[in-house]
N, C-alpha and C positions, 0 to 999 in steps of 0.2 A: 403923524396925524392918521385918524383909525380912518379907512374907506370908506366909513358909510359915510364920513361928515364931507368927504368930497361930492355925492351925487348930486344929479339933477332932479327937478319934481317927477320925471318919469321913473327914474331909477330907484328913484324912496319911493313913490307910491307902492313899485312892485316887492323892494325888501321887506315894506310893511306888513305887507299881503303875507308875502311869505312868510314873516316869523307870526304873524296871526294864524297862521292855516299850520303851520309846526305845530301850536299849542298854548304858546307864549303869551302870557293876561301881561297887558303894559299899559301905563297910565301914558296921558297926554306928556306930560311930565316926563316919564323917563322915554316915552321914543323923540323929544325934543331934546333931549342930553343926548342920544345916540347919534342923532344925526343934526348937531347943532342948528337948530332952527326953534322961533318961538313956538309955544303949545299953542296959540292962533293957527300957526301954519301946518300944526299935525289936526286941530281938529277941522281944516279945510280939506283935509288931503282924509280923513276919516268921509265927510260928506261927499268926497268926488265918488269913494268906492261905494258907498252905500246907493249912491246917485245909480252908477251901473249894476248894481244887483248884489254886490255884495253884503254876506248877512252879517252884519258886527253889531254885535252886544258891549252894552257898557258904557259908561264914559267917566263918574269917580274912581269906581272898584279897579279902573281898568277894562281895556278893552280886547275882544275875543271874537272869535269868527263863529259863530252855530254853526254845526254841521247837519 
């Protein structure tokens, strides 16, 4: 089983972050295959960061951090 599907909601928020701030345009869809959770629960975990400040573009195309 790949490690990301073991995290916590702490641990995914911050992978998310991270491979968003890498570069990486992901739909709700494929970071829900990454870290086996429903697209409900990535597009909760997209609202907690934008909540804090973080800038994330997108949500069909896929989503992307502005810099």
């Amino acid at each position: 089983m790949p490690p990301e599907k073991d995290l916590n909601s702490v641990e995914r928020l911050i992978s998310i972050y991270d491979r968003l701030r890498k570069g990486e345009i992901l739909t709700a869809a494929n970071l829900a295959d990454i870290y086996d959770v429903c697209i409900r629960t990535i597009q909760r975990d997209i609202k907690k960061m934008r909540k804090v400040g973080v800038d994330i573009y997108g949500y069909h195309e896929g989503y992307k951090i502005i810099n």
